[in-house]
Structures are given as C-alpha cells and as structure tokens.
C-alpha positions as a Markdown table, in Angstrom:
| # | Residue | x | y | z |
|---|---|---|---|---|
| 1 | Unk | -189.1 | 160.8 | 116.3 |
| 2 | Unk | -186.3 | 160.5 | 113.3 |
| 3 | Unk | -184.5 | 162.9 | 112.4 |
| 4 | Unk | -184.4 | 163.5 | 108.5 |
| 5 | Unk | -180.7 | 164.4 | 108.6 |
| 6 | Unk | -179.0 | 161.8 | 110.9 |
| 7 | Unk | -177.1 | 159.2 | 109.8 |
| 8 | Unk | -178.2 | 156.4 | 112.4 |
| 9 | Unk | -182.2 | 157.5 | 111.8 |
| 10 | Unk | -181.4 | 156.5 | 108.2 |
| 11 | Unk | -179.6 | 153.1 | 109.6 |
| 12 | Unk | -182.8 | 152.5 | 111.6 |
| 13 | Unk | -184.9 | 153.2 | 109.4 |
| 14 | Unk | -183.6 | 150.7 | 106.9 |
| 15 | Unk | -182.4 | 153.3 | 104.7 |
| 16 | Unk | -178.8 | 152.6 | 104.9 |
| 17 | Unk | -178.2 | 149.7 | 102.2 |
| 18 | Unk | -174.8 | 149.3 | 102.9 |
| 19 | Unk | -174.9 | 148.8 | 106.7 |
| 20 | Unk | -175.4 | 145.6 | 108.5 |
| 21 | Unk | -177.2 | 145.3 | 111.4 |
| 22 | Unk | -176.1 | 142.5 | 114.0 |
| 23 | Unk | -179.0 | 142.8 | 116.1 |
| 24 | Unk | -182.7 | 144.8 | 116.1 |
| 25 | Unk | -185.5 | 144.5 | 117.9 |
| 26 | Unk | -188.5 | 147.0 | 117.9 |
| 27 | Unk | -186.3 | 149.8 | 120.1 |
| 28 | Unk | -182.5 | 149.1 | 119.2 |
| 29 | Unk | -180.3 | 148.4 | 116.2 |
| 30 | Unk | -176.6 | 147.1 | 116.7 |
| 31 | Unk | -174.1 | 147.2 | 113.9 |
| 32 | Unk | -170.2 | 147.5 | 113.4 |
| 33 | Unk | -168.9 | 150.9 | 113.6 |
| 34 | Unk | -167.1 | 152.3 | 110.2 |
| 35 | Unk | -163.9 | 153.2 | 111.7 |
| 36 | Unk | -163.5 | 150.1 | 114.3 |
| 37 | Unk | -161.0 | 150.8 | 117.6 |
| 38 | Unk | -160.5 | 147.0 | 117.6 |
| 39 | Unk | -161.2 | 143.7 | 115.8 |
| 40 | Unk | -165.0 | 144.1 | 117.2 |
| 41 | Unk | -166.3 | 147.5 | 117.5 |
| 42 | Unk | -170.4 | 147.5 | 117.6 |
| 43 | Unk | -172.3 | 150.7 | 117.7 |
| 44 | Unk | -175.6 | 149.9 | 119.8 |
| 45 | Unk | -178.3 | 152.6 | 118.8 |
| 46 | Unk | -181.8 | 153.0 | 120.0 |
| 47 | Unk | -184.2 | 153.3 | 117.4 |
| 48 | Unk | -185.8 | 156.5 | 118.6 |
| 49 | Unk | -184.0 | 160.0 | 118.0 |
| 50 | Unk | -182.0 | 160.9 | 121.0 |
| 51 | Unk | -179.3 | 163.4 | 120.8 |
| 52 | Unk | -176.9 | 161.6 | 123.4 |
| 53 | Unk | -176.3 | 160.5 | 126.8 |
| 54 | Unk | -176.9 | 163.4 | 128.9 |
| 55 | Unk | -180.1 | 163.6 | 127.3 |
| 56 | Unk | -180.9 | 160.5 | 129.6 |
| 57 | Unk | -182.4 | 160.7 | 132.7 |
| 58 | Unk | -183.1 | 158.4 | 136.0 |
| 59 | Unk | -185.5 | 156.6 | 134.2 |
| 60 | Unk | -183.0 | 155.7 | 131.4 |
| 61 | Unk | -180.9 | 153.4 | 133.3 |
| 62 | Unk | -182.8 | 150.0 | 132.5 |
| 63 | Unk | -182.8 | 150.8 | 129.1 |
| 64 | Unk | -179.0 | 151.5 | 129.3 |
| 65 | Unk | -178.3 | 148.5 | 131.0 |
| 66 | Unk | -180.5 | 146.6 | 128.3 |
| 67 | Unk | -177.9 | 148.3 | 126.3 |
| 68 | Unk | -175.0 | 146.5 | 128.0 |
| 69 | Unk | -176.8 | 143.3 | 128.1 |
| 70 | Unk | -177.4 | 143.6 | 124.2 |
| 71 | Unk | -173.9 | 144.1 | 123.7 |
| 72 | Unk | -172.7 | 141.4 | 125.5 |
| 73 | Unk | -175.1 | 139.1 | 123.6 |
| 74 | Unk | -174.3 | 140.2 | 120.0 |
| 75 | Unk | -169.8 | 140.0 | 121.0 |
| 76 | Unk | -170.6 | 136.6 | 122.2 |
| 77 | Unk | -172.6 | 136.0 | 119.0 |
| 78 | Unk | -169.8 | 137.3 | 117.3 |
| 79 | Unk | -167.3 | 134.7 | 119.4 |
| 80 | Unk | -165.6 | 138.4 | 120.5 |
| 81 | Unk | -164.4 | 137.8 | 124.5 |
| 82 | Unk | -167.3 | 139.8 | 126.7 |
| 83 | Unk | -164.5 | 140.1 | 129.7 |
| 84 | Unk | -162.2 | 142.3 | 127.3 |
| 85 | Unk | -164.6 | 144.5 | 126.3 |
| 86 | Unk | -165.7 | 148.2 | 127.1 |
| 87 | Unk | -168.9 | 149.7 | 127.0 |
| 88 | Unk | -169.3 | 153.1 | 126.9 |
| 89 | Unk | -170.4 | 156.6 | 125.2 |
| 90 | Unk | -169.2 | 159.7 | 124.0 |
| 91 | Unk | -170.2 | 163.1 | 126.4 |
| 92 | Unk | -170.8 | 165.7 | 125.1 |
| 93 | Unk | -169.6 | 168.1 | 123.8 |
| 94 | Unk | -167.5 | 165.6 | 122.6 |
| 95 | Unk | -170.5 | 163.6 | 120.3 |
| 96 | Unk | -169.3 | 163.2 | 116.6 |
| 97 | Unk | -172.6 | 162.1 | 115.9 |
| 98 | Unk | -175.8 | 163.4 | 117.7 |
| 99 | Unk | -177.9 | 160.5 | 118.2 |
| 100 | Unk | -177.4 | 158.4 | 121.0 |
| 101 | Unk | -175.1 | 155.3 | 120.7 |
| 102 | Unk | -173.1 | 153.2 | 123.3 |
| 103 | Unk | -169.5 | 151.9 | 122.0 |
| 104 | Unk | -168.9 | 148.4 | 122.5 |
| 105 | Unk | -164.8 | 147.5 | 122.0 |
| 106 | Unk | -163.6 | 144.1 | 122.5 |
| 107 | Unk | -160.6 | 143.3 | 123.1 |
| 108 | Unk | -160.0 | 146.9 | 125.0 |
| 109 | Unk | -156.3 | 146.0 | 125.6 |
| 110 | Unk | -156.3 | 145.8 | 121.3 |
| 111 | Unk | -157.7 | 149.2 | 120.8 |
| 112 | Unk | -155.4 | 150.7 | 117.8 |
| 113 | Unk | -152.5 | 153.3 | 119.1 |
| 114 | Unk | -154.2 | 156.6 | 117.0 |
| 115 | Unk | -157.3 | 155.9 | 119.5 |
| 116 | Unk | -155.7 | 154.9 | 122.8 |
| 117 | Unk | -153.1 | 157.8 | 122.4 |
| 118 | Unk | -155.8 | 160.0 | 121.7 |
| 119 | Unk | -158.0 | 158.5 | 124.6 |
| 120 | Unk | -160.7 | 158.4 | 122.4 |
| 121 | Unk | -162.4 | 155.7 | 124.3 |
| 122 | Unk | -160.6 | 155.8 | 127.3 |
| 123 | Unk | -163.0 | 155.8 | 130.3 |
| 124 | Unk | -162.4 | 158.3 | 132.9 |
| 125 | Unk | -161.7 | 161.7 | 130.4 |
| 126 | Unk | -164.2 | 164.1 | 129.4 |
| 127 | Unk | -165.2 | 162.9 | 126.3 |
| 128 | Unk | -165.8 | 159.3 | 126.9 |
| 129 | Unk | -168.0 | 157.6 | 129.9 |
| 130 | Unk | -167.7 | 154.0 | 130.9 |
| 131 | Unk | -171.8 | 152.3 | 130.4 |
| 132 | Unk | -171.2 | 152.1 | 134.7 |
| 133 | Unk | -170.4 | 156.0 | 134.7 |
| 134 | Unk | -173.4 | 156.6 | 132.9 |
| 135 | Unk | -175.8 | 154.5 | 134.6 |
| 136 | Unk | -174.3 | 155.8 | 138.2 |
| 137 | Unk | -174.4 | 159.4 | 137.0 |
| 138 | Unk | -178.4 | 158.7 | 135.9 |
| 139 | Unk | -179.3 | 157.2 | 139.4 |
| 140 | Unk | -178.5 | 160.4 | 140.8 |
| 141 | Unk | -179.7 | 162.6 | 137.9 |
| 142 | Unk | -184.0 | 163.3 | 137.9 |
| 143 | Unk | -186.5 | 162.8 | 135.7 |
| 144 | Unk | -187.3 | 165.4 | 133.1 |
| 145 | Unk | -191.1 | 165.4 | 133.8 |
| 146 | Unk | -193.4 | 164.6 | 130.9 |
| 147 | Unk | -190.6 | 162.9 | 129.1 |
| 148 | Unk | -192.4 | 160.5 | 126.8 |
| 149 | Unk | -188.9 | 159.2 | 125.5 |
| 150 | Unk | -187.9 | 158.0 | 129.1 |
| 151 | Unk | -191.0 | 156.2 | 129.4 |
| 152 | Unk | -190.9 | 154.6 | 126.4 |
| 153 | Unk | -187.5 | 153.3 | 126.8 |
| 154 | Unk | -188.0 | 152.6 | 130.0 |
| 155 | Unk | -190.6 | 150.6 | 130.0 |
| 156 | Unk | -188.8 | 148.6 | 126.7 |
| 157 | Unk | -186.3 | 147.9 | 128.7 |
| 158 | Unk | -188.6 | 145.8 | 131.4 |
| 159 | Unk | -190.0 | 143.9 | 128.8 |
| 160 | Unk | -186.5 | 143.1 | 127.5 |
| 161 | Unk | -186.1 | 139.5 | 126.2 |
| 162 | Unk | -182.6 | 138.2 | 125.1 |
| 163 | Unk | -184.4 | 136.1 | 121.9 |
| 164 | Unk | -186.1 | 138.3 | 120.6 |
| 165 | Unk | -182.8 | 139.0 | 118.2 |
| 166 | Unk | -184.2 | 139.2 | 114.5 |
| 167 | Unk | -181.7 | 139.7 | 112.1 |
C-alpha cells in the first residue's frame, strides 16, 4: 500500500517528474540518489510501502537478494565496476527516509570524505548494514505470520527475471 506522504511512493508511483528511474519492473524501481556518496550512487526501492529493513522478515531474503542482483545489473548497465561496490541499508533508527531502500555505492573506496568520516555508509556501525548483514540477520529472524507483504515479495523474488528491465 502507498503511502500518501512518502517521497519514494510518489517516485513509484510515477509522480515524481523530475526523477529518473534506471530500472522498474512490477515490484522495484532503481534510480540515482539526490545526494550521491560516489560517482554512482542508486537507490533500489520496492514498489510496495515498507518502512525499512527491520521490517523484513525470513521470508524477505530472496527478495533482498533480488535486490543485490538488480543492483549489480543496473552498475554494470551503467559501466560502474560491480567489484567496488557496496550494497547496503540504513537501520533504524537511523532511516532518513521511511520506506525501504538498499544503497548501492560504486566505487566504495571513492565515497566522498563528509560521508566516510561520518560513516554514513560504512558497514559494520549502527546505522548502516551491509545487504550480507541483512540477509544473514533475516535467516535467523521469523516470519511475522499473516504477513501479506513477505509473501508478496517473496514470491516476486522467485519469479525474478534479469530482462525484464523496462525503462
């Protein structure tokens, strides 16, 4: 479900003129993030409201490896180098925006001084999780029962297919 007031409902939504997107299917948008760590900085969003990444659960973690895959397909579209990249998310409390959303940086060891002093995006603090955290930390986490969203994006994720890009 959107949410009226969030600024990447509005993006997937189409509602967002001035935004880009790299990449959608019928589940997930990707698009360069307004204040870019490094010379490619892609925000990967599912189209569905979710307030962030501990709202996942076990059954999340094809989806978030779709996430990982999408990425690396849209930096090498972009002729960005996959091996210098990092994937990862914000943790709450420590979400700027509440609506789920993976980072993807590329080259890492180019992320700009204000951000890596800052550790921003720098795996391993309390505010920012690796996309291998986060799928580790999900094997071991259960599922919320009844959770439609999990399903959902679960079971996008096993039907995942690399051309379906439509720009």
């Amino acid at each position: 479900m959107a949410s009226s007031n969030c600024v990447f409902c509005k993006i997937a939504g189409g509602q967002d003129e001035k935004t880009t997107l790299l990449y959608q299917d019928e589940k997930v948008i990707v698009f360069r993030d307004i204040r870019p760590a490094a010379e490619h900085h892609l925000l990967i969003c599912p189209r569905e409201h979710i307030p962030n990444a501990k709202s996942l659960t076990s059954m999340h973690v094809p989806f978030v490896e779709n996430l990982v895959e999408i990425g690396k397909q849209v930096l090498q579209e972009q002729h960005a180098d996959v091996n210098k990249a990092r994937f990862g998310f914000h943790w709450p409390p420590f979400c700027t925006i509440s609506h789920l959303h993976m980072h993807v940086i590329s080259p890492e060891d180019q992320i700009k001084t204000l951000y890596w002093l800052c550790g921003v995006f720098s795996p391993g603090t309390p505010w920012f999780k690796s996309a291998d955290w986060v799928i580790e930390h999900l094997r071991t986490t259960q599922p919320t029962v009844g959770s439609e969203t999990a399903v959902n994006l679960a079971a996008s994720a096993d039907t995942y297919d690399s051309t379906s890009n439509t720009n």
